[in-house]
C-alpha positions as CSV (number, residue, x, y, z in Angstrom):
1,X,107.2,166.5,97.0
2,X,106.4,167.0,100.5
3,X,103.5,169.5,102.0
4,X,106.2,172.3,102.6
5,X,108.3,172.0,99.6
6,X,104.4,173.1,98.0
7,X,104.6,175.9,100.1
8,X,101.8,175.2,102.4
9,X,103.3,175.4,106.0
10,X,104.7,173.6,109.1
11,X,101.6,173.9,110.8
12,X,100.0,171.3,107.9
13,X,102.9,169.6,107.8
14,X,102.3,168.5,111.4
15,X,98.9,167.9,111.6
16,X,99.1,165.4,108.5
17,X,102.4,163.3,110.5
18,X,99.7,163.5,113.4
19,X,97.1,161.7,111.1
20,X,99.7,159.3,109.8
21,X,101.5,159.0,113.2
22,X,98.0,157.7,114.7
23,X,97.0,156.0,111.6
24,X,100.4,153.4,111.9
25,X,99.8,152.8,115.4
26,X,96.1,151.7,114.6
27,X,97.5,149.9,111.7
28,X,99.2,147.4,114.3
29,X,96.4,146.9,116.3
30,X,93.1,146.9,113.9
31,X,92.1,144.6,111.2
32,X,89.1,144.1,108.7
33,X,86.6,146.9,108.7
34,X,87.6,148.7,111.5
35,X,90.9,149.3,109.5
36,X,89.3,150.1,106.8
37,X,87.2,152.9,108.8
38,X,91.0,153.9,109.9
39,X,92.2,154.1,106.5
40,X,89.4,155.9,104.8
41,X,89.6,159.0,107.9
42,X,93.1,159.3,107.9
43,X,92.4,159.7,103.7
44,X,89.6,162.6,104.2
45,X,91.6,164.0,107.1
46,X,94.6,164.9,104.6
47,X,93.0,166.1,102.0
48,X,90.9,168.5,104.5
49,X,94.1,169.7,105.8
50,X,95.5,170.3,102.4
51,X,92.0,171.7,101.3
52,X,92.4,174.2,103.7
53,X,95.9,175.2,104.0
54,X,95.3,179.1,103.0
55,X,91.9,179.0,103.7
56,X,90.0,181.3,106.8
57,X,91.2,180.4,110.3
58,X,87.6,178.9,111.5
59,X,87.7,176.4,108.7
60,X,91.7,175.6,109.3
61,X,90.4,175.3,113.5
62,X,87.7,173.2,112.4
63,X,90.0,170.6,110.5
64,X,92.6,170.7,113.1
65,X,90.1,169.9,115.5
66,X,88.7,167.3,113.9
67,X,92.2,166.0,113.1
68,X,93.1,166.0,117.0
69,X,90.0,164.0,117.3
70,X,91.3,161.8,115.2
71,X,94.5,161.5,116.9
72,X,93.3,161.6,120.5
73,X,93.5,158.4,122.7
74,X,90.9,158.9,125.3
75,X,92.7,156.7,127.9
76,X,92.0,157.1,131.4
77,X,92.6,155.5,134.6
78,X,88.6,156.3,135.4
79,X,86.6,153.5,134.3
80,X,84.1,155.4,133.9
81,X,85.3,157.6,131.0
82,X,85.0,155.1,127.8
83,X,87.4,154.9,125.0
84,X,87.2,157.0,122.1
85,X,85.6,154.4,119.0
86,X,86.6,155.2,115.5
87,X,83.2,155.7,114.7
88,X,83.4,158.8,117.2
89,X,86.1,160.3,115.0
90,X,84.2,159.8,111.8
91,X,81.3,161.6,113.5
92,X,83.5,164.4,114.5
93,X,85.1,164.5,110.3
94,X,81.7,164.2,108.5
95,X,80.9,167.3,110.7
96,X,83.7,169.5,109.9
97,X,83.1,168.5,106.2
98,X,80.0,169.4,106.0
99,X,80.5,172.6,108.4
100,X,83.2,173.3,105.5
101,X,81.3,172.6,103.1
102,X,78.6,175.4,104.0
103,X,78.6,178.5,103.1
């Protein structure tokens, strides 16, 4: 059963092909634990986005921020602008979790 035969929208629909879009191109290039880091995001990251599929706006904003996080490639000619670590993303998910998690 797919995300909009449940009746939950396009707009979830593409952000989890976003999350596995980015997770099969990390797939070919990561291995052992940084993988696994991969993996365990791309995980939380759908089940946020299916958590809050008919939940308020600011909670759907803060997931789909998170997810472009996720997703994001901070490439850059500029040397001086690092790229983004996976450990960055996690950062940015543990935050909207907990920011969800709030009341």
């Amino acid at each position: 059963m797919t995300v909009e035969d449940r009746g939950l929208g396009s707009g979830t629909d593409v952000l989890i092909r976003k999350v596995d879009s980015r997770l099969a191109a990390l797939r070919a290039a990561l291995h052992g634990p940084d993988l696994e880091l991969a993996e365990e995001l791309a995980a939380r990251l759908r089940e946020m986005i299916l958590a809050t599929a008919r939940s308020s706006a600011a909670d759907r904003a803060r997931v789909r921020a998170a997810v472009h996080y996720f997703v994001q490639r901070r490439e850059s000619r500029d040397a001086r602008l690092p790229l983004r670590s996976l450990v960055a993303a996690q950062r940015a998910v543990d935050r909207a979790a907990r920011q969800l998690a709030t009341p």
